[in-house]
N, C-alpha and C positions, 0 to 999 in steps of 0.2 A: 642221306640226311634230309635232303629238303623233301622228300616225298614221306617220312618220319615227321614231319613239321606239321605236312600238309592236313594229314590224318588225323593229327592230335589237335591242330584246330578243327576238323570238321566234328570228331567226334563231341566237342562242344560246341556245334550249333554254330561257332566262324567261320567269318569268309577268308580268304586269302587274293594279293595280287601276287603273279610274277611276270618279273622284268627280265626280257632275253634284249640282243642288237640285232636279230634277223625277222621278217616275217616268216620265212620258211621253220625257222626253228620255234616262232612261236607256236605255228601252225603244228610241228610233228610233235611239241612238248604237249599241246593240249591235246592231242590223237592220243599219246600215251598214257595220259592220267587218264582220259576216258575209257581205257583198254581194263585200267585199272579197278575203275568201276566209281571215279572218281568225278561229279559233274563238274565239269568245266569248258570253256569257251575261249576262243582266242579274241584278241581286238588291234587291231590295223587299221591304219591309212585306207586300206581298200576296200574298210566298210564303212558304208555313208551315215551320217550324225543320227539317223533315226536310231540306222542296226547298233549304234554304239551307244547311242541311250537305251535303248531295250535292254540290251548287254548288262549294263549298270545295276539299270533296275531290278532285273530278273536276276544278278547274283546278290542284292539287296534282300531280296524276296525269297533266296534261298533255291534257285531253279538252279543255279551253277554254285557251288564252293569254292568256285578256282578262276580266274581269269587272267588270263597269259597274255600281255601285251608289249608293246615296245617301246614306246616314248607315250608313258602317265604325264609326264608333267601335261600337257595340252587338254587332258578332257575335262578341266574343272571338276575334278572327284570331290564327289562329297559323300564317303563312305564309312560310319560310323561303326558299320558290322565287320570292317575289316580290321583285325589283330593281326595279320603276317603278312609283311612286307618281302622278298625276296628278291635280290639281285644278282644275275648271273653276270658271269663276266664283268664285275665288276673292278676289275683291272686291266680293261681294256681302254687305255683313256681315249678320250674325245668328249664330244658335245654332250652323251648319251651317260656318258660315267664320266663328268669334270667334278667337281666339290660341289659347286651349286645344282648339279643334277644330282645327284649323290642325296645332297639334304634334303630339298625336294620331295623327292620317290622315299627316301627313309619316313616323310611326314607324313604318306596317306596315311599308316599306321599311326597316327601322334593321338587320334582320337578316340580310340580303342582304351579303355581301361588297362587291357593285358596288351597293350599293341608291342610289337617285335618286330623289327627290322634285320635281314640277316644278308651277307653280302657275300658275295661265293667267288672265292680269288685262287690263285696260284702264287702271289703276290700280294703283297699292302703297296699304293702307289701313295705318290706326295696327294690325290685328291682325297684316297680312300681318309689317309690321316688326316686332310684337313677338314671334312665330312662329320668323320669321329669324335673329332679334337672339339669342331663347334658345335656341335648335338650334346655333347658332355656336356661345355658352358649354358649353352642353353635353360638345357635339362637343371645344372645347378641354381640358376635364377630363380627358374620357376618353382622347385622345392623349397628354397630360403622364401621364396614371396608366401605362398601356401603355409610353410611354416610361420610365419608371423603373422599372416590373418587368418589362422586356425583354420585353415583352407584341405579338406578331403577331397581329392580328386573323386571325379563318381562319371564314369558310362553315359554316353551320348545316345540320347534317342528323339532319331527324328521320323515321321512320318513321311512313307513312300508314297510320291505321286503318281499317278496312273498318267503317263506324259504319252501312250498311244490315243487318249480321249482328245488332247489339246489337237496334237498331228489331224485326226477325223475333221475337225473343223477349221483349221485351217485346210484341208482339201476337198470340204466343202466348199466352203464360201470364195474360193480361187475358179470353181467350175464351173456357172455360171457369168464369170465376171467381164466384162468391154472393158479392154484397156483403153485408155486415154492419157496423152503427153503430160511431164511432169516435165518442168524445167530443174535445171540442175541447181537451181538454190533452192527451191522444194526441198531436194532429196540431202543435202548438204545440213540443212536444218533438223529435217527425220534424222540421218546421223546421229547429230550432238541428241536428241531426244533420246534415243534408243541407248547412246553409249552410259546418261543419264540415267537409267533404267536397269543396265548391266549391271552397273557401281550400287546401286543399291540394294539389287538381288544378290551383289557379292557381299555386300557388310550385313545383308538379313541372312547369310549363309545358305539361300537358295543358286546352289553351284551350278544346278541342269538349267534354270532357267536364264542365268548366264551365260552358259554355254551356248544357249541358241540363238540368245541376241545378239553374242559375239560374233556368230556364226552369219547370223539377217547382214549384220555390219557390216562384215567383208562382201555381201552379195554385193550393197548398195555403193560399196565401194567402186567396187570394178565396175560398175554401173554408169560411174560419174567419166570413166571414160570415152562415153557415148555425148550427142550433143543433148540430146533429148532421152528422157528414158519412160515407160510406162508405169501408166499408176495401179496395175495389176499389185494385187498382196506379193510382195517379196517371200516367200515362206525361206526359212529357215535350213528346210532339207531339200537333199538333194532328189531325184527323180529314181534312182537306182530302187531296188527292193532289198531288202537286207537281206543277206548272203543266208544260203543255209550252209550248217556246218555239217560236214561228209566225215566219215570216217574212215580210217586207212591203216595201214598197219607200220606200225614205225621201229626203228633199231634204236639200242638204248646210243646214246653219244659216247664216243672212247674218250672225251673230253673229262680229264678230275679234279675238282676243286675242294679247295679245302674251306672250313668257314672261320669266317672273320670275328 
């Protein structure tokens, strides 16, 4: 069913996410849709914030139809091209599948015209239901409000940022640079400024440019546990080069789920 899903959005030009609870598994599901003939990429922890902006972007852009990850809540998605939502194991409870994870991950699709969330159990647990239960309510607000201020839902479209241009110059301007001490109320003050900065790329719905200040943040965080720290540009990313993806040959899972 969900690779019947997958096709029927690509065949219209959408993107899709899906959510597994392993990297291994993300890693062999996106070997297999690619076997398929399907573009898509996985995205994990142990690819650093550039390779997981590129990621974004370029299934944005249509380089991938599919991106296979584990824990979406964290990347600041702001994914208007994506209509399917997919959740495996979705009756596995924990952090990953709780009610608030559950609503979460069903919303990257909220902004899709056709968006679709579909949840893949063996089981309904008490989260799935409460998930379900407050997405209905939800969902009922917002058609009673729409209906009374003659309100037509209509398709999001926002313009992709070329965010490899940004990265170039910050590793420009970092390579020539003499560090010189900053004291820790310097960096304390940069903080609140920059957090300043996130909050408002969050309410202009600029989600990637949040993400990276969020990202500077925690640098300058663990920074302040030094006496003194340097006034070198904190960049955002990490030093790693983003992963390339290998191909491999994978066995289907004897795992069956039924849809929710």
């Amino acid at each position: 069913d969900l690779l019947d899903q997958i096709k029927l959005r690509v065949e219209k030009g959408e993107r899709c996410l899906v959510t597994t609870l392993t990297k291994r598994m993300a890693e062999e599901l996106a070997d297999y849709l690619i076997e398929l003939g399907i573009k898509t990429h996985y995205l994990h922890s142990e690819i650093d914030t550039l390779g997981r902006v590129e990621i974004l972007r370029d299934l944005r852009l249509g380089v991938y139809d599919v991106v296979v990850g584990i824990n979406l809540l964290r990347e600041g998605l702001d994914l208007p091209e994506v209509s399917l939502v997919a959740i495996l194991d979705a009756d596995k409870e924990g952090y990953l599948r709780s009610a608030g994870a559950l609503i979460q991950t069903m919303g990257r699709a909220s902004r899709h015209i056709d968006g679709h969330a579909i949840m893949y159990a063996d089981t309904i647990t008490r989260s799935m239901q409460a998930a379900i239960k407050e997405t209905q309510r939800r969902r009922q607000i917002q058609e009673a409000y729409n209906k009374e201020h003659g309100i037509t839902p209509q398709g999001i479209r926002k313009a992709i940022k070329d965010i490899t241009e940004r990265v170039k110059v910050v590793a420009e301007t970092r390579a020539p640079y003499v560090a010189t001490p900053i004291a820790k109320e310097d960096i304390a003050r940069l903080i609140k400024e920059l957090e300043a900065q996130m909050k408002l790329a969050a309410r202009n719905l600029e989600f990637e440019k949040a993400a990276l200040l969020r990202d500077r943040i925690v640098e300058l965080r663990r920074n302040l546990t030094d006496d003194l720290v340097t006034s070198a540009p904190l960049s955002p990313f990490p030093s790693r080069e983003r992963e390339k993806h290998t191909l491999g040959r994978v066995h289907h899972h004897k795992t069956h789920y039924r849809k929710i």
